[in-house]
Structures are given as structure tokens and as C-alpha cells.
C-alpha positions in Angstrom: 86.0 38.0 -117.4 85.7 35.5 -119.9 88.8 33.1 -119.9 90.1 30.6 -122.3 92.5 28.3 -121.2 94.8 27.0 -124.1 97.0 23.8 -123.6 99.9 23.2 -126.2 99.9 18.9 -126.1 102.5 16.4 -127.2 102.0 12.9 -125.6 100.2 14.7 -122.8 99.0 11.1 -121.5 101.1 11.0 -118.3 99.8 14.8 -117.1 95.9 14.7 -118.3 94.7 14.0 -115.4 96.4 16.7 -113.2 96.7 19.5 -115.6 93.1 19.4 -116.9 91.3 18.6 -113.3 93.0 21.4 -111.9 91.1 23.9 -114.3 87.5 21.9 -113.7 88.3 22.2 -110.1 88.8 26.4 -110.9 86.7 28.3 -108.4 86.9 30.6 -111.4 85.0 29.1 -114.9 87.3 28.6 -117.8 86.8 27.2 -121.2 89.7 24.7 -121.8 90.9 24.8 -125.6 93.5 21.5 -126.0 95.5 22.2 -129.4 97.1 18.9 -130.4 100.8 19.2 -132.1 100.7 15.4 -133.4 100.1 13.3 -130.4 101.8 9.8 -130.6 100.2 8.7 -127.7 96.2 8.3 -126.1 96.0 12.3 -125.9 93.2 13.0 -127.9 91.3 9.4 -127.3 91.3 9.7 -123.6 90.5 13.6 -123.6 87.3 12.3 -126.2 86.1 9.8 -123.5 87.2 11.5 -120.4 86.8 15.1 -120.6 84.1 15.6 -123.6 83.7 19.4 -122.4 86.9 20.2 -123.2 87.7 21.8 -127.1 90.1 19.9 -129.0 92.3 20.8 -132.3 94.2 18.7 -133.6 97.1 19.9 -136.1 98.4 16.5 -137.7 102.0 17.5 -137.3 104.3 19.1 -134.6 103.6 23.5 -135.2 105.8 24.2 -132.4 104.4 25.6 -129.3 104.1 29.5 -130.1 102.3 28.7 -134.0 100.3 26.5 -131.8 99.3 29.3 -128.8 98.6 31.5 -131.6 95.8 29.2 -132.9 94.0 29.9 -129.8 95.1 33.3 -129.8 92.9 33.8 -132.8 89.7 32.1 -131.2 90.3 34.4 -128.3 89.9 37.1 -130.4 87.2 35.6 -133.2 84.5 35.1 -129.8 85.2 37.8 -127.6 87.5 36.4 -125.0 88.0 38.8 -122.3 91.9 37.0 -121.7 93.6 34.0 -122.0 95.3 31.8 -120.4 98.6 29.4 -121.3 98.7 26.2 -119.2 102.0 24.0 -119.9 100.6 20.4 -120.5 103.2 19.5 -117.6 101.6 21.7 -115.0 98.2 22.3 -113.3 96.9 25.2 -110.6 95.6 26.1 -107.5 91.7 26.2 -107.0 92.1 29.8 -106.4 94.7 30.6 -108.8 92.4 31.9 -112.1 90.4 34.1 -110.1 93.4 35.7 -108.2 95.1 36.3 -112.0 91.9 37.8 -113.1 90.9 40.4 -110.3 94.7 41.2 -110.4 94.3 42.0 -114.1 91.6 44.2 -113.5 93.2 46.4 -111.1 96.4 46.4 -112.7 96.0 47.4 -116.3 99.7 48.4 -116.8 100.7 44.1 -116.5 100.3 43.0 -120.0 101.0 39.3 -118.2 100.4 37.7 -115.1 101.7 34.8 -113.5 100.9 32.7 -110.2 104.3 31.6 -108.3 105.9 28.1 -110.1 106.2 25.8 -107.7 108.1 22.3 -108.7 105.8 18.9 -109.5 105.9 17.8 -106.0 104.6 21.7 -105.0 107.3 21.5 -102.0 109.6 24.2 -103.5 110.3 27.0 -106.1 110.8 25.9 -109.8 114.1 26.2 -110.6 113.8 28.5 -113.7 111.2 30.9 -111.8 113.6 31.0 -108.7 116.2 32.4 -110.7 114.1 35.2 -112.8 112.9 36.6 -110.0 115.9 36.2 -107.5 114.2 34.7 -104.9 115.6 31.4 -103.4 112.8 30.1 -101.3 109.4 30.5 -100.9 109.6 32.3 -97.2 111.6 34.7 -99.6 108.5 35.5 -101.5 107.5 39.1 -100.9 103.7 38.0 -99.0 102.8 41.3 -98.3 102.3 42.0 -101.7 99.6 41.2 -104.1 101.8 41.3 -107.2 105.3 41.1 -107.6 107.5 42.8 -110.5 109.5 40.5 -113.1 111.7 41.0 -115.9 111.0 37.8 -117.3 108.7 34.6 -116.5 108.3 31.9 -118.9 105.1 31.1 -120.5 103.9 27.9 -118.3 101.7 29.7 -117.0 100.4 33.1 -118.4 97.4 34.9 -118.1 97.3 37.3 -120.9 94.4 40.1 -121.1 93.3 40.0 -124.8 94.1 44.3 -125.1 97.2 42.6 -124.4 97.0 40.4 -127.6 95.5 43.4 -129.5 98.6 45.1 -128.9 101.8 42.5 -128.7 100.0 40.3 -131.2 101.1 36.2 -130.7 104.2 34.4 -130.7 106.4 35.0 -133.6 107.2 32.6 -136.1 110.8 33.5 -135.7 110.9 30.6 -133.1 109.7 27.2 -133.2 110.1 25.7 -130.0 111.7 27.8 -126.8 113.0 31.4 -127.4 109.2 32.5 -128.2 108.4 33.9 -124.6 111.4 35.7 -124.1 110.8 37.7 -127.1 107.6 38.3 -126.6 108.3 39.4 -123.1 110.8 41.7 -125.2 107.7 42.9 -127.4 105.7 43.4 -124.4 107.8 46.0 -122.2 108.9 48.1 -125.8 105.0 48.5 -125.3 105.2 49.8 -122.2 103.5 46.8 -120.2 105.0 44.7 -117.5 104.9 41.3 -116.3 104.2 40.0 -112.7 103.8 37.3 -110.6 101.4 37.2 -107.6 102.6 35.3 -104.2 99.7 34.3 -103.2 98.8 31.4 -105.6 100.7 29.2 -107.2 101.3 26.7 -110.0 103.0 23.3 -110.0 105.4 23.1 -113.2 106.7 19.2 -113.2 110.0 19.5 -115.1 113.0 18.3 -112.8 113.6 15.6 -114.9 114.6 16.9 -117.8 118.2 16.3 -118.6 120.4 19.2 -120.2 122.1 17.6 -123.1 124.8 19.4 -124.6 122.2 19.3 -127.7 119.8 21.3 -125.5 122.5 23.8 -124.1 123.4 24.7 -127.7 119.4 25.2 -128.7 118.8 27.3 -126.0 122.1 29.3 -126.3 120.8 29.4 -130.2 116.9 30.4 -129.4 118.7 33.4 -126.8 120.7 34.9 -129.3 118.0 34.8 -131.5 115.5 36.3 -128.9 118.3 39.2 -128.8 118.8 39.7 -132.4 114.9 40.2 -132.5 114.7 42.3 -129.6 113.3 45.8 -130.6 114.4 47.6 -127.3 117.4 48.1 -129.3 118.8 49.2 -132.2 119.4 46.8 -135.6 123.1 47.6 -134.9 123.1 46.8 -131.2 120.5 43.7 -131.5 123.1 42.5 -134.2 126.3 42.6 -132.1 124.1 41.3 -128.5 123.1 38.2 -131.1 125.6 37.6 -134.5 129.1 39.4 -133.2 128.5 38.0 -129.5 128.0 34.0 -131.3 131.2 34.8 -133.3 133.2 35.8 -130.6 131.5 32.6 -128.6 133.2 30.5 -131.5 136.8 32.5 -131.2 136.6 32.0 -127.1 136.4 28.4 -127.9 139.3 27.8 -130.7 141.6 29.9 -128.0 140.5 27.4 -125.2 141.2 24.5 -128.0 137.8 23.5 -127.7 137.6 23.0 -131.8 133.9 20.7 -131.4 132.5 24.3 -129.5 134.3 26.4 -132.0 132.4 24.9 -135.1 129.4 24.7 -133.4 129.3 28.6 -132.6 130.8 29.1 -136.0 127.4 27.4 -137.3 125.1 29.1 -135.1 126.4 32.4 -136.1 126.1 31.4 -140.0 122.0 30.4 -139.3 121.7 33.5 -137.5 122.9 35.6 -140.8 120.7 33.6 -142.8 117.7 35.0 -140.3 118.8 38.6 -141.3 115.5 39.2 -143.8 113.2 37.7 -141.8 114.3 39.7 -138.4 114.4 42.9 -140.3 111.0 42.8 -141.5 109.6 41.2 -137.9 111.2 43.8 -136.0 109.4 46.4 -138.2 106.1 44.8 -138.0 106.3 44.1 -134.2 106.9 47.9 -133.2 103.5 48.7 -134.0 100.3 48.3 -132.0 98.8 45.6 -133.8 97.5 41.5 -132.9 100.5 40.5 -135.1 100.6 36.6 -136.3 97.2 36.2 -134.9 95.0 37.9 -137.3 96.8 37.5 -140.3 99.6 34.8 -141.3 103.0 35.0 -140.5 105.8 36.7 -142.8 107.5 34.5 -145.4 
């Protein structure tokens, strides 16, 4: 299979070196495609001098990671890309790990996405996030006997994404800027009748225990979910609108009755943004239930 790797960067200085070695050290060849969301630091320069075989776009300015993916999407699709693959800038793979994703694919059409284990930045235990999505608390809890493993969910550090895949889901919608994009697509992927899975017997190193969860960052993501749900065409309009706009609302009266007036507004907000969204999730809901490489091959909806 032919496999482009594409890297969304923002100040990717302090994780060049171990991300983009990692893929050159691949037993299995890659192409390595670095799109630039407006670096303020040495990205581009030291990529230039210190890895001149790996393909770089630079945007100028900050598209958000899913417009960004979709970029690369496109040149998947322009020169004949058998898959791709989505590296986080903060994470890097096994030797092993691209050929194990890529003979898995093969044999297991019905994955739309496939995943090695996420491992921590020290590689000495399970990531966080991927613990809980696929309710395992260890790795000797890892089911070895098994090539690939059912998920419901696995975020998009690292995916390897077959491009009939691509032809089918389409990209990341523009719906989201920054977080919210996988889970929806994951959404898109099993209305389509595909899964996603994880195999236990590679992994991937996903260095992010240091970021702090600001009550900033609690309300995006709470804001980002309830938009994934709105958006989510495994259900009706009507359902998707009380799982997303009713559910935020009631967040907002839960909070007045515990007093808690600073959560109260912010919910309040949340829910109005969410209403404004209304034209735009309508007509991406439409779109997205057919078979088509939406947001890749054309623009997005205004």
C-alpha cells in the first residue's frame, strides 16, 4: 500500500525529532506530508535543514486541525494514495507499527480506521484517554491473543485511514475547529457501516500528561461534545437536538438550582451558540449521509 503520513504542526520544535524519526525508522515506507498551521517557532526552518525529504505546506495562519488533515486528505486522493495516516505532532511509533496497520487493513475491510495501542510519552503505560475508550486499565489487560481489537471510539493521534475510507466518510467537517472533529467523524464512520479498531500488538507513544484541564478547556470540550451530538446522524434531527441543545439547557438549569450562577451563564451561552449552529448542522447532516469524499474534494458549506 501506498501511505501518506500527514502531521498537523504548531510549534512542533520540542517533538521533531521523535515524531518524524520514528516514521524514517518505519520498516514500512511512508511519505511524510508536514502541514504547518502558523508555526511561531523553528518548525519549518529545522524540518528545511534537517529532514529535506519530508513535504511541507505551510498555511500562514492557524486552519484548525481537521481543515488542516483535510488538506492532505485531498493529496491522498489527487496521487493515488492507497491510505493515510494521521500522526499527532506530539507522538511518534513503533518500527513495526505501519506495517501491522496496513496488513490489518487488508484483511479487515469492514475497519474504516485503525489504530496501534496509545501508550503515554514515557511508553511505560496506557494513555489516559485511550485507557478509558476502550475500558482497559493496564496493558497486561490488553486482549494479546487478538490481532485487532473492537472500539467505539479512539481519537485521531494516530489513525490509519484506507482512502475507500475517505471516498466514503469524506474529511473532517468544518463544523469543528479544534477537538470535537474525530468524534464525529467516528459518528459518520459507523452510520456507514465501518468500525474502528485498535491492534495490541504495536503501539504508539502520545506525550500529553502535561496538559492542564482549565476550567476554559472543560467548557470547550463539554461545548465541541454537544456539538459532536447535535451533528451525529445516527439519530434523528429531533433526538440529536435534545442529546446537544435541550441537554446544555438543562446543564445551565442544574447549575442555577446548585447556585452555581458563573456555570449557569456559561451553559446558558453555550446553548445560545449551539442554536446559532442550527443551519449549518442541518445542511451537514444532509450532506454527510451520503457516500461521498465530503470536504475533501470540494469546499466546505458556508
Amino acid at each position: 500500500m501506498k501511505v501518506l503520513t500527514i502531521i498537523i504542526s504548531y510549534n512542533f520544535e520540542k517533538w521533531i525529532r521523535p515524531c518524524l524519526d520514528s516514521l524514517l525508522h518505519s520498516t514500512y515506507q511512508t511519505e511524510i506530508l508536514v502541514i504547518d498551521n502558523g508555526s511561531k517557532d523553528r518548525t519549518i526552518d529545522l524540518i528545511k535543514k534537517d529532514y529535506p525529504q519530508v513535504r511541507i505546506i505551510s498555511n500562514g495562519n492557524n486552519l484548525g486541525f481537521g481543515q488542516a488533515n483535510n488538506i492532505g486528505m485531498r493529496i491522498a486522493l489527487q496521487e493515488r494514495f492507497d491510505a493515510v495516516f494521521l500522526l499527532n505532532q506530539d507522538a511518534w511509533i513503533e518500527k513495526d507499527t505501519l506495517g501491522t496497520l496496513a496488513e490489518l487493513t487488508q484483511r479487515h475491510p469492514d475497519f474504516g480506521i485503525l489504530s496501534p495501542t496509545h501508550l503515554n510519552g514515557k511508553g511505560d503505560r496506557l494513555d489516559k484517554g485511550f485507557a478509558s475508550y476502550t475500558h482497559t486499565k493496564s496493558l497486561s489487560e490488553l486482549p494479546q491473543k487478538e490481532e485487532l481489537a473492537e472500539a467505539e471510539f479512539i481519537n485521531a493521534a494516530f489513525w490509519f485511514i484506507p482512502v475507500s475510507t475517505l471516498k466514503t466518510v469524506g474529511g473532517f467537517s468544518p463544523l469543528f475547529y479544534h477537538y470535537g472533529e474525530d468524534k464525529d467523524y467516528i459518528n459518520r464512520l459507523h452510520f456507514h457501516g465501518l468500525k474502528i479498531g485498535y491492534s495490541p500488538q504495536t503501539c504508539g507513544c502520545h506525550d500529553r500528561e502535561y496538559r492542564q484541564v482549565t476550567r476554559k478547556a472543560f467548557f470547550r470540550s463539554e461545548y465541541v461534545y454537544l456539538l459532536s451530538e447535535y451533528a451525529n446522524i445516527n439519530r434523528s434531527y429531533a433526538k440529536a437536538f435534545a442529546y446537544s441543545v435541550l441537554a446544555c439547557i438543562k446543564k445551565s438549569f442544574l447549575s442555577l438550582c446548585r447556585f452555581n450562577i458563573k456555570n449557569c451563564e456559561t451553559y446558558a451561552f453555550l446553548s445560545f451558540k449551539l442554536i446559532l449552529k442550527d443551519r449549518k448542522v442541518r445542511l451537514i447532516r444532509h450532506l454527510t449521509k451520503e457516500k461521498q469524499p465530503h470536504f475533501i474534494t470540494s469546499l466546505p458549506p458556508c
